[in-house]
C-alpha positions as CSV (number, residue, x, y, z in Angstrom):
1,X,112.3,110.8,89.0
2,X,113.1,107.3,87.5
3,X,110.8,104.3,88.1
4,X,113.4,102.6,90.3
5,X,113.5,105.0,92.8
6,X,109.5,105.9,92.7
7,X,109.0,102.6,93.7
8,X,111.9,102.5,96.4
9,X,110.0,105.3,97.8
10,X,106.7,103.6,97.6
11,X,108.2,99.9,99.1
12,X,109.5,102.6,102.4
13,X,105.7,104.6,102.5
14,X,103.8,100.8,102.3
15,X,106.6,99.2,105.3
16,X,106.1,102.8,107.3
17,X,102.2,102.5,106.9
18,X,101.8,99.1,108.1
19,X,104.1,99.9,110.8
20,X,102.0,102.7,111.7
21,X,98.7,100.9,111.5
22,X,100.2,98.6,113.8
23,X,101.3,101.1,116.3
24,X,97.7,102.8,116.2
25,X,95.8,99.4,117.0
26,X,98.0,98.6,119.8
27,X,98.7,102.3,121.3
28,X,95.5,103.8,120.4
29,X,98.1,106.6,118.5
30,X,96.6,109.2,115.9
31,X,97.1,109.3,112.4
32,X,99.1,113.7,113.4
33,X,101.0,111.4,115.5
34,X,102.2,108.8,113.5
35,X,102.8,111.1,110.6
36,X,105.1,112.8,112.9
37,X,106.8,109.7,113.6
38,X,107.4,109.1,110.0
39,X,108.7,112.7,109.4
40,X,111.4,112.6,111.9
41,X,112.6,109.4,110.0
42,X,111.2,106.9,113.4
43,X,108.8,105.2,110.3
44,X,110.0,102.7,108.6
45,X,111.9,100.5,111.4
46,X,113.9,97.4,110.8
47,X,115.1,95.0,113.3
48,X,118.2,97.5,113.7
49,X,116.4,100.5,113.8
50,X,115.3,103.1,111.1
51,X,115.3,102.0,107.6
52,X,118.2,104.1,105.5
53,X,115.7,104.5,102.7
54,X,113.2,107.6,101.4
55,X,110.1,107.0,101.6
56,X,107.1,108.8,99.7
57,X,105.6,110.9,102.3
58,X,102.1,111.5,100.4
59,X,101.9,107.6,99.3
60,X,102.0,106.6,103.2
61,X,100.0,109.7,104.3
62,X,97.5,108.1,101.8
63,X,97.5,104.8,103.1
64,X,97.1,106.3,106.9
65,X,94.3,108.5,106.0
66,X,92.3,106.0,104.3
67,X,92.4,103.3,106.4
68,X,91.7,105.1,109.2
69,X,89.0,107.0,107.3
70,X,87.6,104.1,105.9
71,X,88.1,101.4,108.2
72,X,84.8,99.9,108.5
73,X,84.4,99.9,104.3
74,X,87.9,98.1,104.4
75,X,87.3,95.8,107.0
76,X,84.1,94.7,105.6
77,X,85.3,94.2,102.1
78,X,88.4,92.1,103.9
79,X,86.2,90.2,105.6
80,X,84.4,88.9,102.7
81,X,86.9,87.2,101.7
82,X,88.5,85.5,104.5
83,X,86.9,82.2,104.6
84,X,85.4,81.8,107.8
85,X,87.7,83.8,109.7
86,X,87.1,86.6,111.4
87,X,89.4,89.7,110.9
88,X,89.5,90.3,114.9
89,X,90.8,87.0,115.2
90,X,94.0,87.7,113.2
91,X,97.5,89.2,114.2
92,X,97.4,92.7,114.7
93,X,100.6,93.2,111.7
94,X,99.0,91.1,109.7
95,X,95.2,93.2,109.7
96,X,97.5,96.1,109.0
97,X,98.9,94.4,106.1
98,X,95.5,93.2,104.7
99,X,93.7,96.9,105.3
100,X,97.0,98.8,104.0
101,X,96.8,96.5,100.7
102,X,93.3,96.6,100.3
103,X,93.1,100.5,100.8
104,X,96.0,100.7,98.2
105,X,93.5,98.6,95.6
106,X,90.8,100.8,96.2
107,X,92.4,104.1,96.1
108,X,95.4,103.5,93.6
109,X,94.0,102.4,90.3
110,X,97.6,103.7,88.8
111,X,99.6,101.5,90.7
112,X,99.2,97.1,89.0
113,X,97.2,94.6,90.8
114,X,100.0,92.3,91.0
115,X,102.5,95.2,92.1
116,X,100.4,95.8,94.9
117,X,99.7,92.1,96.1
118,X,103.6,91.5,95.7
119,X,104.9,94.5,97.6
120,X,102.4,93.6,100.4
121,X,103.3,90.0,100.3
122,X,106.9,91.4,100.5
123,X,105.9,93.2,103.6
124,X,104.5,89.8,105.1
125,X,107.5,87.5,104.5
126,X,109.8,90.7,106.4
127,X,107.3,89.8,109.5
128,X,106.5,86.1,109.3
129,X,108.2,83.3,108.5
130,X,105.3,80.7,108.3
131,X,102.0,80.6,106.0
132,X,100.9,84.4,106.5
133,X,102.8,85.9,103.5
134,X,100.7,82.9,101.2
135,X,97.4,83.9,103.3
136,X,98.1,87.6,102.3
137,X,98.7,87.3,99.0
138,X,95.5,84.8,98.9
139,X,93.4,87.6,100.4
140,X,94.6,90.5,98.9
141,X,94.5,88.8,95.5
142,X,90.5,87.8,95.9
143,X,90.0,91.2,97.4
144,X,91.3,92.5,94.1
145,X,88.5,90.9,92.0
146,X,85.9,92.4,93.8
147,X,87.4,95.8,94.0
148,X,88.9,96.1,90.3
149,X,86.4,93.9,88.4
């Protein structure tokens, strides 16, 4: 599989797992459930529906998984680094951004620093049009430095 397309497929799993994230904070939905969603093509959505792009199935079941397994660890190391904020106190898309990138850093040593910040960053500027893509990369970038020191 060439590069290009690997990361195509990655850029579709990252979009689907925030989306999902999203969906499970707000419905209460299970990680089965949402990976059911994203296996009959419902995950990743744009404003005009379903996204005409593969995605990597095992890269957002990944993402899911951890999170959701490691919430609290994610949330905490998050947290450290938001400067008097509280993580509660921020948008629901935007938490899923933060813990989907931050999981990502943990878990994927393979995958560059700046390739993850960026992609997530990406992900951010497709839902907001203010400061919140500048705040993620900000976060996700200190978050790095204490997770791959």
């Amino acid at each position: 599989m060439s590069g290009t397309k690997l990361a195509k497929q990655r850029a579709g799993a990252r979009l689907a797992a925030v989306q999902a994230l999203y969906q499970m904070e707000l419905s209460g939905a299970l990680t089965d459930e949402v990976v059911t969603d994203f296996q009959n093509g419902k995950l990743p959505q744009g404003e005009d529906g379903a996204l005409d792009s593969e995605a990597d199935l095992e890269h957002f079941k990944l993402i899911v998984e951890l999170v959701v397994q490691r919430q609290e660890t994610i949330d905490k190391a998050i947290a450290k680094r938001l400067s008097g904020w509280r993580l509660d106190r921020l948008d629901a898309v935007a938490r899923a951004i933060l813990r989907a990138g931050t999981v990502e850093l943990e878990a994927r040593g393979d995958v560059p620093t700046p390739v993850v910040i960026d992609e997530y960053v990406e992900i951010a500027k497709a839902f907001f049009e203010g400061p919140e893509p500048g705040f993620v990369n900000a976060t996700l970038d200190a978050v790095a430095k204490d997770l791959r020191a």
